[in-house]
N, C-alpha and C positions, 0 to 999 in steps of 0.2 A: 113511181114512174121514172125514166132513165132523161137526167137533160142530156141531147146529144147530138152533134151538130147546129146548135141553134135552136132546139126542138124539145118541145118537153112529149114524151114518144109513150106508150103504153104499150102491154106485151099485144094487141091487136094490131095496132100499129107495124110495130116491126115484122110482123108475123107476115101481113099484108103485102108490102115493103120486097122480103125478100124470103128467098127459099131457107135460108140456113141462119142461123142467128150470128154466124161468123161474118158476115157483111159486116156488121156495126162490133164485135168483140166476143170473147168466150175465151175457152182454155184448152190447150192441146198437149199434147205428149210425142213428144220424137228423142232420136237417141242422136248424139253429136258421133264423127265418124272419124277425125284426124287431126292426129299429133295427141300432145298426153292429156284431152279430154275424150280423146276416144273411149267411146263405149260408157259414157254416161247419160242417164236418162234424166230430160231436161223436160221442163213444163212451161209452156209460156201460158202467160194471163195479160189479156190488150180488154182493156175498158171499154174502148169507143171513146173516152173523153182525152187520148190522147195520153194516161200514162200504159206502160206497159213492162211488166217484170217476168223474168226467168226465175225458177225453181230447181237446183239441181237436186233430183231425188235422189242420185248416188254419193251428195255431199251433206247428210242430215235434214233436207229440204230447207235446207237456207236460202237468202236469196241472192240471187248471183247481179244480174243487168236490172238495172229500174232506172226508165228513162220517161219524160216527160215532153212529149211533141219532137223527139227528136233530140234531144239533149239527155244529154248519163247526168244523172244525178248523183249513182254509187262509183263508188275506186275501183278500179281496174289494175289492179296490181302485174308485179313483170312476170311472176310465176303463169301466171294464165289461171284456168280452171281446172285443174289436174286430177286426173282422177284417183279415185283414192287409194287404188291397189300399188301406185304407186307412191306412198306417202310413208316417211320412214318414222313412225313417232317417239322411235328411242335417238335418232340419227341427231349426231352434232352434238350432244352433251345437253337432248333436250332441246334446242331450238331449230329441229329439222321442219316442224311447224309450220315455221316461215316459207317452206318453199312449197306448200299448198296455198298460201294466203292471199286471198282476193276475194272482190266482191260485195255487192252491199253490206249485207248480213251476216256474220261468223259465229255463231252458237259457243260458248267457251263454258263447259264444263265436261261431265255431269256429278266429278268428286274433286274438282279440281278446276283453278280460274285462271291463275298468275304465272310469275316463274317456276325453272325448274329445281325439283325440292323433293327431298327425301323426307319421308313421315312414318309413322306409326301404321304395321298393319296388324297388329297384335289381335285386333276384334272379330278379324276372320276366324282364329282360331287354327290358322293352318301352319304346323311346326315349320316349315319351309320357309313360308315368307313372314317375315319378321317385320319387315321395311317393305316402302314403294318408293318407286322414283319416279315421278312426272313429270312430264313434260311440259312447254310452256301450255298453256291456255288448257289444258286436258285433252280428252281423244274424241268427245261424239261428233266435230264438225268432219271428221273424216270417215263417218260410218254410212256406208247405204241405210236409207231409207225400205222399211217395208211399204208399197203406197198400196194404201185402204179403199182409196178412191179419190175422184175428180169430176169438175162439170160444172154445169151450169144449173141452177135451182129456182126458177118461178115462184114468191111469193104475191099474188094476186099482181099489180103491173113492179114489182120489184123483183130484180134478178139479180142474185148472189152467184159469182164466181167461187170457186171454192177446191182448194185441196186438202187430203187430209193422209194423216202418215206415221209411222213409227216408227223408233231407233232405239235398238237396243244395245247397251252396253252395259259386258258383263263376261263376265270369266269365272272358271271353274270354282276358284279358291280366293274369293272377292266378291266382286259389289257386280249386281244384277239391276241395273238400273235402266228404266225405259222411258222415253219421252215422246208424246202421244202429243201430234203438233195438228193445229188445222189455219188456213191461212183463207182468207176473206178478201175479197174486193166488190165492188157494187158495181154493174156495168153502168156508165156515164159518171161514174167516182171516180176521185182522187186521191183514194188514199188504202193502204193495204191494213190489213189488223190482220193481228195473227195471238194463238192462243195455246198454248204450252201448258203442258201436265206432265211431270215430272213422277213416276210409282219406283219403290221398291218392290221389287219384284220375288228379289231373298228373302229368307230368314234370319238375316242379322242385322243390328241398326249398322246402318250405312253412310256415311260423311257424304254429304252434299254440297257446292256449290255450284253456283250457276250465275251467267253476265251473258249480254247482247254489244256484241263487239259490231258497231253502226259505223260505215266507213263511207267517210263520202269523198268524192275525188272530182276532178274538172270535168264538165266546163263549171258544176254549180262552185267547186272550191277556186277559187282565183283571190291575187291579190284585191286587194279591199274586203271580202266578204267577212263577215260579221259571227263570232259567236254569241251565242244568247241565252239566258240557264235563269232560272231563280236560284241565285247562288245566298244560302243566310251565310255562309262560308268556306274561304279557301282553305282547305284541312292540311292539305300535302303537296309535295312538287318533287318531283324526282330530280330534279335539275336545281334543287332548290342550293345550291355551290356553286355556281356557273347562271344564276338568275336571272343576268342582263346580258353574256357573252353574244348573245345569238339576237339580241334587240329585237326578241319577240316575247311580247303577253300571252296572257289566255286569251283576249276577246277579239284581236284585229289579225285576220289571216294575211300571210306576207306571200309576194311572188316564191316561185320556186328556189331552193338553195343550192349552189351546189355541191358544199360540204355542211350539213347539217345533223346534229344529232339530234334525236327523240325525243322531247319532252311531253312529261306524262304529268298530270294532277290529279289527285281527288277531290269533287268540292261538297260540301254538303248542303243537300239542297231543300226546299221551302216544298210543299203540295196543295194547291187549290182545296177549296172547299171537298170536291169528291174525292180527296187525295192521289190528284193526278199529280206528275210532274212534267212539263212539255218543258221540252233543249229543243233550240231551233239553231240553223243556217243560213245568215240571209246573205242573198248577194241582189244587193240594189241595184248595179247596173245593168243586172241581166233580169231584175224584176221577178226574181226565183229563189224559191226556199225550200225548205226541206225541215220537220216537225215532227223528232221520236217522241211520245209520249209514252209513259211506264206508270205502274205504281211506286207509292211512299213505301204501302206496306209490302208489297212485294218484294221490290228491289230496291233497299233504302239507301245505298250509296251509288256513285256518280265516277267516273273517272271522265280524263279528257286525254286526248291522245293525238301529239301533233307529230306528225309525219311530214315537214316541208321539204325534203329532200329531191331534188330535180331526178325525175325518172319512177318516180315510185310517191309522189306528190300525195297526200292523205290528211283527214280527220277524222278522229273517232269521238263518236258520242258514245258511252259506254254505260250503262244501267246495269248495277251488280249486287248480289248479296249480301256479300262481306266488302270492309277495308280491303285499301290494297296491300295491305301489310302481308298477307300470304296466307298458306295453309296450317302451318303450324303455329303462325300467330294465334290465327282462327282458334284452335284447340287450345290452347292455353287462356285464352281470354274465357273463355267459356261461350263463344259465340257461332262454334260450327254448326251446321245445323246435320241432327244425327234423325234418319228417316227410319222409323220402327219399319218391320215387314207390312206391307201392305198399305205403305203412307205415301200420301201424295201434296206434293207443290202445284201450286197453278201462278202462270203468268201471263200477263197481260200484254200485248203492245202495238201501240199502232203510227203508221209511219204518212204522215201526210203532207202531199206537195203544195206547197203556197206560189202560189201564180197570179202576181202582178204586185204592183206599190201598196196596193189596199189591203191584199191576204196578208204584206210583210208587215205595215204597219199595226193590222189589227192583233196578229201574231205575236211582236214583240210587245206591245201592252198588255195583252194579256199576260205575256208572259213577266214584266217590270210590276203587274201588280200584284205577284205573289211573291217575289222578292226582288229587291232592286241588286242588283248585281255590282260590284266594286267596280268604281272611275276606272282607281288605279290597275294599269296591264300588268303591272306586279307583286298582287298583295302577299302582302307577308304570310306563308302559312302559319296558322295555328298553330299545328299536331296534335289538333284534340280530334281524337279518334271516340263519336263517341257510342257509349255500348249497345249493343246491338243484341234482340231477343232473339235466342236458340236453346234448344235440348242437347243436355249431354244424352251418349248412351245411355239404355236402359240398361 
């Protein structure tokens, strides 16, 4: 049954109630009409309890707007939502990327996660290309969606919101890779899952990787709010030379800057009993949170991603495959993961809003009992990277 309004409601009930199930929530399909999101097919999905998220299916059906009673919870970046015809992915020396980037959700693979990097294409077999170059974060977050379908689904007084969708990436003389996405919400829920399968589609083994670049922006990111991780440890800091210039930690989010550069870390993280991992956002005075949870064994590393920069204000929660050490790290450690013809990845994740002092509290102890997280806002990384299961090619 849906709590909703106050109400604990049954599909009679609403049925009763009202002509169209869109009174109380459901999921619709329109195409945006101006300026450079023109002509992308967009999906909203509204609960009835007050959250509500867009899907753009011509951006890998990632999620674009997820707002809560009226507040953005995700980044809203300066690019807008661009569409992807026009998105240049070789442009900039690799970081043309950036001028698609916005939005909750950012998909960042499907052979490729980090910076831009020349690698081995030798496996292809094709005399031409020898080498690849990519770009930052890889290409699917700017590929149209094939959509499968959409709607709403009645299980006796339970009604599942639901999209579902595909993306292929793949070229003549390379990797045929396709990711077969379905994305979940519970009408009078709060909170979105979504469920990713990853096939090779070729007949060659295929390098993979794959991360969920989780962006959250104002009003839930503001000074005071709180990052929260079962951290067993701080692995890495890209800024790890310049550690105090900017008198910002990993854990206490700062007003906006207005010359600030990027800092990035890896940490390695703890997993509950079911080998979950929940990263949470809290901001206490606005009595609102925000709660990615991932698999260990899925995605067994962590990045964190500060963006304080005035205008472009961000935090990423980031659940990934590999170290961020790169892709040709990846291959030399022995740690890529190489997808025979026909093999598939699955991933988990779900993204839930915490709404009020009680959801934060119960939220952050959950999350302090799977690991307590360092006092210190500047712990010394490690750099113990550590090894990680994959297949070479066969």
């Amino acid at each position: 049954m849906a709590q909703l309004f106050g109400e604990t409601l049954t599909r009679d009930d609403i049925r009763r109630r009202s002509g169209q199930l869109a009174a109380y929530g459901g999921v619709r399909l329109m195409e945006l009409a101006d300026g450079t999101e023109r002509g992308i097919r967009l999906l909203e999905f509204r609960t009835g309890s007050g959250l509500r998220f867009t899907v753009p299916v011509d951006r890998a059906m990632d999620l674009a707007e997820v707002d809560w009673r009226g507040a953005s919870l995700g980044w809203h970046g300066p690019s807008g939502l661009r569409n992807p015809a026009l998105h240049e992915p070789e442009g900039e020396g690799g970081f043309g990327w950036a001028r698609s980037f916005t939005g909750f959700l950012v998909t960042c693979g499907l052979d490729h996660i980090l910076g831009p990097e020349e690698v081995d294409a030798s496996h292809y077999g094709y005399p031409g290309i020898r080498t690849l170059r990519h770009g930052l974060h890889g290409r699917v977050a700017n590929i149209p969606a094939r959509l499968t379908g959409y709607g709403e689904t009645w299980d006796g007084d339970r009604c599942i919101l639901w999209a579902e969708g595909s993306i292929r990436q793949a070229t003549t003389f390379g990797e045929n890779l396709v990711l077969t996405r379905r994305i979940e919400a519970d009408l009078g829920g709060h909170e979105i899952r979504l469920t990713d399968r990853v096939v090779n589609q070729g007949f060659q083994p295929t390098p993979h990787m794959f991360f969920y670049h989780v962006n959250l922006g104002a009003p839930l990111l503001a000074d005071g709010a709180r990052y929260v991780a079962p951290i067993a440890d701080v692995v890495w800091a890209a800024h790890a030379g310049r550690y105090r210039d900017q008198r910002t930690g990993y854990a206490l989010v700062p007003a906006p800057q207005d010359r600030f550069a990027e800092q990035v870390w890896q940490h390695e993280t703890a997993a509950d009993a079911r080998g979950e991992v929940p990263v949470a956002l809290l901001n206490d005075r606005l009595g609102l949170g925000l709660q990615v949870t991932t698999r260990k064994d899925q995605l067994p590393c962590l990045y964190q991603w500060q963006h304080f920069q005035a205008g472009a204000y961000a935090l990423g929660i980031e659940p990934s495959t590999h170290h961020v050490l790169g892709n040709n790290a990846a291959r030399e450690r022995g740690e890529m993961i190489w997808l025979a013809a026909g093999e598939e990845r699955r991933y988990d994740a779900r993204f839930t809003v915490l709404d009020g002092a009680g959801a934060l509290a119960e939220a952050e102890a959950r999350i302090r009992a799977i690991a307590a997280q360092p006092d210190d806002p500047y712990p010394t990384p490690s750099g113990h990277f550590r090894p990680l299961t994959a297949r070479g090619p066969s």
